[in-house]
C-alpha positions, -999 to 999 in steps of 0.1 A, spaced: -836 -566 -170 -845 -554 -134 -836 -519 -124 -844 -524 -85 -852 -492 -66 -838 -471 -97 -864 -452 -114 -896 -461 -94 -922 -431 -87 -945 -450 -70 -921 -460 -41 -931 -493 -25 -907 -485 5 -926 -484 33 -928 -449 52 -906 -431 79 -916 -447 114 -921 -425 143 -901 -420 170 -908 -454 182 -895 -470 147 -859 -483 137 -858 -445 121 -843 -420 143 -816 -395 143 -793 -379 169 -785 -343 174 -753 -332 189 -753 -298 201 -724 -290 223 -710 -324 232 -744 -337 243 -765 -361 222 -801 -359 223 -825 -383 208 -844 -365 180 -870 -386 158 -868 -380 122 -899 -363 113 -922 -383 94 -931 -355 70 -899 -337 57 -858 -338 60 -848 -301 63 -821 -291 42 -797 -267 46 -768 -261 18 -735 -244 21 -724 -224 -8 -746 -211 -37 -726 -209 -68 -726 -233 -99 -728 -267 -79 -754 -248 -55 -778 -240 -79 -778 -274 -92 -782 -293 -59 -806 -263 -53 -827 -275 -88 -827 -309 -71 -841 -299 -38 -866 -281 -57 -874 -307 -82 -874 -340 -64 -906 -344 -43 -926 -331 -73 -914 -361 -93 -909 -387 -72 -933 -404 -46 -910 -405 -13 -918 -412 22 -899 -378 28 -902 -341 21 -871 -325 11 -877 -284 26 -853 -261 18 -845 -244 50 -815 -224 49 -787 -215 23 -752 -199 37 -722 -179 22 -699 -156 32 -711 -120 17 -748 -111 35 -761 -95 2 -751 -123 -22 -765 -152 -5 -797 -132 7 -801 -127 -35 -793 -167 -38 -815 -175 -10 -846 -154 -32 -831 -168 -66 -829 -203 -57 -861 -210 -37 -843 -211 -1 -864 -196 27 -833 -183 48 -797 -172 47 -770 -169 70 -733 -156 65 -719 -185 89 -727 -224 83 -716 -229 118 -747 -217 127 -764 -244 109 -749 -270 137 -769 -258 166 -805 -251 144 -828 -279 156 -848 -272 120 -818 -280 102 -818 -321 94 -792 -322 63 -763 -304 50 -754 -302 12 -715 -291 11 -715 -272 -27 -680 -255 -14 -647 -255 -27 -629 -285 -17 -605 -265 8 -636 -266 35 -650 -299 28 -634 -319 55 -640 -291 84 -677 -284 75 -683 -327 66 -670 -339 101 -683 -307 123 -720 -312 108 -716 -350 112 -706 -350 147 -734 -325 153 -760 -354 140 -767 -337 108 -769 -359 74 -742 -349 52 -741 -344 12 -710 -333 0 -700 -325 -36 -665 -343 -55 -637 -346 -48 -644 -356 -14 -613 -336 -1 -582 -323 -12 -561 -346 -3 -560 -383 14 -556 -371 48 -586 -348 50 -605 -379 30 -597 -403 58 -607 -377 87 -639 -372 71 -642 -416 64 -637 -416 101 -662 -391 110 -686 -409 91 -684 -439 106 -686 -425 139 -721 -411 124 -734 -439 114 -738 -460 145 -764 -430 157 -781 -431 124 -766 -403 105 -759 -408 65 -738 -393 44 -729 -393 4 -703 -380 -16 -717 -364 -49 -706 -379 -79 -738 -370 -98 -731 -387 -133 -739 -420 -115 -770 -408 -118 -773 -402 -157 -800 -428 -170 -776 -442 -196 -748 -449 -169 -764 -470 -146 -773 -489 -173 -739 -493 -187 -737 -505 -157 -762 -530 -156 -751 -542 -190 -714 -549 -175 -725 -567 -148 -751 -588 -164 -719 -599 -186 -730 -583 -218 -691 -572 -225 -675 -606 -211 -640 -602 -198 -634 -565 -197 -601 -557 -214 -598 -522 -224 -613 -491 -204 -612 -457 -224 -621 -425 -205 -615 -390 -213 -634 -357 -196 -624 -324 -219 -632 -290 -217 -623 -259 -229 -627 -229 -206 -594 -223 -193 -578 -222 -233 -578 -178 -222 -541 -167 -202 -565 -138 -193 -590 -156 -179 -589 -149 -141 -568 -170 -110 -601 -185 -102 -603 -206 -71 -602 -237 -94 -565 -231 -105 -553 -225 -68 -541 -256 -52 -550 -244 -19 -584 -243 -25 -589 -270 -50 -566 -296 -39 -557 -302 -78 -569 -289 -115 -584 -308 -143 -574 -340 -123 -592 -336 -91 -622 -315 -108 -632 -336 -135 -608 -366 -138 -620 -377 -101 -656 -381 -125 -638 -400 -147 -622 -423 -119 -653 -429 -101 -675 -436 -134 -655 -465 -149 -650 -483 -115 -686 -481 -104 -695 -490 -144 -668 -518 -144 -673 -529 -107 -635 -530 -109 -608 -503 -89 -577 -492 -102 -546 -506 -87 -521 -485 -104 -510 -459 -125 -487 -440 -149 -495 -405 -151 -484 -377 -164 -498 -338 -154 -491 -303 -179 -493 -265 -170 -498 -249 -199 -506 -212 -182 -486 -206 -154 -499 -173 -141 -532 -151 -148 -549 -119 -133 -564 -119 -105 -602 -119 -109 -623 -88 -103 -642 -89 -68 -674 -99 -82 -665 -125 -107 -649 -158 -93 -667 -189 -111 -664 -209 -142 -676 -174 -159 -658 -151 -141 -639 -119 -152 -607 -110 -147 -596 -71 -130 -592 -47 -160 -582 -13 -142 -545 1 -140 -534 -18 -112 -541 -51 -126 -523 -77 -111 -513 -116 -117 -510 -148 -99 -491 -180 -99 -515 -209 -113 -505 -241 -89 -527 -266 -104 -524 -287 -133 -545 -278 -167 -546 -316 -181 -537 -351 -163 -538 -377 -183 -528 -416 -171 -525 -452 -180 -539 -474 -154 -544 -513 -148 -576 -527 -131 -578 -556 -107 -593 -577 -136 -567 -577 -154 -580 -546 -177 -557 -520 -193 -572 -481 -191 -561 -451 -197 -581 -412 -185 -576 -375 -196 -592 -348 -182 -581 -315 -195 -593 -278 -193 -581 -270 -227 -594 -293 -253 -598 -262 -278 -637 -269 -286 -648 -291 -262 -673 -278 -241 -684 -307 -215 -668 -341 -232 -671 -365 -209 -668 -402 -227 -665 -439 -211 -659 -465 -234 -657 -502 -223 -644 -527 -247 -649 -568 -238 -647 -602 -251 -683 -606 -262 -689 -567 -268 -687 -528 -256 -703 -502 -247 -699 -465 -247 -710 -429 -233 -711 -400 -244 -725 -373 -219 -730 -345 -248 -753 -375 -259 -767 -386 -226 -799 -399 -234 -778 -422 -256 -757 -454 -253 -741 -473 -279 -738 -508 -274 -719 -535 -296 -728 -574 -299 -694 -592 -309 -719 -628 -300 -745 -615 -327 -736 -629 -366 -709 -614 -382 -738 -601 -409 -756 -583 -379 -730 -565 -360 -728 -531 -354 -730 -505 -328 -767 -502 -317 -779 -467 -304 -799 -474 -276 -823 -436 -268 -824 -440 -229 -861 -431 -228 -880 -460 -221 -900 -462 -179 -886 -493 -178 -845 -474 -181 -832 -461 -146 -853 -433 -127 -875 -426 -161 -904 -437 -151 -908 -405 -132 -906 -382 -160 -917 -378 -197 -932 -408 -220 -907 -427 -242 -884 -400 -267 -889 -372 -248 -852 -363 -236 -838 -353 -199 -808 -331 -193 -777 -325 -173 -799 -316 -141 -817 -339 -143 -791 -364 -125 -790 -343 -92 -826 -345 -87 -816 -385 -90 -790 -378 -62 -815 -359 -45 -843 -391 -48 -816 -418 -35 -800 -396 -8 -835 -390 6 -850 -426 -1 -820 -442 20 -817 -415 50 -858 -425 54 -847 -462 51 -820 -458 75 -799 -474 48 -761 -460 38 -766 -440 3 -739 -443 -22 -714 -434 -36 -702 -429 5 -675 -414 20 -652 -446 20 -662 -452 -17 -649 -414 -27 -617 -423 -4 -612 -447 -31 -608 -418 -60 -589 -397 -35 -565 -423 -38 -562 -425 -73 -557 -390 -73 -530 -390 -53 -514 -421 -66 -520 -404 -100 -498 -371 -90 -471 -390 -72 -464 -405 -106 -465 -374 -121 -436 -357 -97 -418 -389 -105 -413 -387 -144 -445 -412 -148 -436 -435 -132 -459 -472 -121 -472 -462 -91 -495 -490 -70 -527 -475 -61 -530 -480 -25 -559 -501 -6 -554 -486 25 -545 -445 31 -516 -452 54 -499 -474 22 -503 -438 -1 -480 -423 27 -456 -454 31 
């Protein structure tokens, strides 16, 4: 089986042209477009935030050209956040070269080729569509918004981009993961047959604490949802890319189970975060849901059902995709994910069985860049895959997936899937257009 342009070191793509070549890019500044060629050396990054998702994106950045023979140079330019003193320590930590305390700044800088959105998703849409429209690529992390409307405005922007040559991606990194894209291969070489069942569950654990603190994650205005948008939009986007099938509707059904917790202390506000312990200790309302779970049907005919939940008592990072067909399955585990299973229902009754496949081999997706056959690859590993395909495309002047449009696609199984919700579960059609989800 062919893996195309996954996995490859030794790139045959041919290099960035000059400014004379089909590879250019526009800058923007102030309403005025001027005709800047892409440099045929390096695509100069800048990222906006610098938490959990910034360090990994910032691993990728780091990582990618030393693994994989590109026609580009990812440099890491500039990193921004809103407190001087913290992002000046990212900006040392994580290997950036500058910091600023105001990404609009990035908009104007003519070193400044790329921007990687690692935000929460309440500023996704306004920094996506201003650095667009100012002729910058754009990377931004899942979901792509917070809600359908902020999704479509930043579809639209894209577009607009993309007839000057600017590229962007939405993040949905587990795409990446060796063993996915090829369950993916496997599916759509017809290993399965007729999909029939789809089986999908995301669970962790780190919310099971009332005193852990009201965190960004459990307010709605900055996260748009809870476990559903955070890590059942991973769960969306993983079995229809794996299945090549969307969802066209839903049952669903969303649970509080901790309605209000303390408000964090100043200088802890991610996943690890503490909450305020002096005298004056106060609490706030949580407005997000702590598990979604849903049935869905898919266009083939397939029956499916997700849960994503933050308090699967034990369950650190359980992300599993099962696939179940008329001539076999195959299934995922990401706390295994150098590993898929894979079952033959066409092999003799005496012979069947799940067979463990170890992801390993140069000849599996993007491993022929790394270690020799056994020698296992981790959870960062996936961005620095991102990282390789955002880059490869932008110097191809080719659109790198998943895009903005194919992220509009989860946004609307999110919201489909919390419409149901507010209505006692019940079917709700998963929209092919935005303006049906508001009809």
């Amino acid at each position: 089986m062919s893996f195309g342009r996954y996995g490859s070191r030794n790139s045959s793509r041919s290099p960035i042209q000059g400014s004379t070549g089909r590879n250019q890019r526009y800058g923007h500044r102030r309403g005025v477009r001027t005709e800047k060629p892409l440099s045929t050396r390096e695509l100069r990054v800048a990222m906006v935030g610098y938490a959990f998702m910034g360090a990994a994106h910032s691993q990728a950045w780091r990582t990618v050209n030393r693994v994989f023979d590109l026609p580009v140079r990812a440099r890491m330019v500039t990193v921004a956040g809103r407190d001087e003193a913290k992002v000046a320590a990212a900006a040392a930590r994580l290997g950036w070269e500058g910091h600023t305390t105001d990404w609009r700044e990035l908009l104007d800088r003519d070193d400044v080729d790329v921007v990687d959105i690692c935000t929460p998703g309440d500023s996704h849409a306004e920094i996506a569509t201003a650095a667009l429209a100012a002729g910058k690529h754009v990377l931004c992390e899942k979901p792509l918004a917070n809600n359908v409307d902020e999704a479509v405005a930043m579809v639209e922007a894209a577009a607009a981009a993309r007839t000057a040559g600017v590229r962007s991606m939405c993040g949905f990194t587990y795409r990446r993961v060796p063993a996915v894209t090829l369950m993916r291969h496997l599916v759509a070489a017809g290993r399965v047959g007729e999909i029939r069942h789809v089986r999908a569950v995301y669970l962790q654990d780190w919310l099971m604490d009332p005193e852990f603190p009201l965190v960004w994650r459990v307010q709605r205005e900055k996260a748009g949802s809870g476990a559903l948008g955070d890590i059942g939009a991973h769960i969306i986007d993983m079995a229809q890319w794996v299945t090549g099938q969307r969802i066209t509707g839903v049952s669903g059904l969303t649970e509080t189970f901790v309605t209000r917790r303390p408000m964090p202390a100043a200088a802890n506000v991610g996943l690890g975060g503490g909450a305020d312990t002096g005298d004056g200790r106060t609490y706030g309302q949580v407005t997000v849901d702590d598990a979604a779970l849903f049935l869905a049907r898919l266009e083939g005919g397939a029956v499916a059902t997700y849960e994503a939940t933050r308090f699967a008592t034990g369950r650190k990072n359980g992300l599993r995709l099962e696939v179940n067909g008329s001539a076999g399955s195959v299934a995922f585990d990401l706390e295994r994910l150098n590993e898929l299973e894979v079952y033959d229902a066409t092999a003799p009754a005496t012979e069947r069985g799940f067979t463990r496949i170890l992801v390993t081999e140069p000849d599996h997706p993007y491993l022929s860049a790394w270690w020799p056959p056994g020698h296992l690859i981790g959870y960062e590993h996936s961005f620095t895959h991102q990282a390789r395909d955002f880059l490869t495309a932008v110097a191809d002047d080719t659109d790198p997936e998943p895009s903005f449009a194919d992220a509009l696609g989860v946004q609307l199984v999110l919201d489909a899937v919390s419409r149901s919700a507010r209505h006692d579960s019940a079917w709700t059609r998963v929209p092919t257009a935005p303006a049906e989800a508001a009809a």
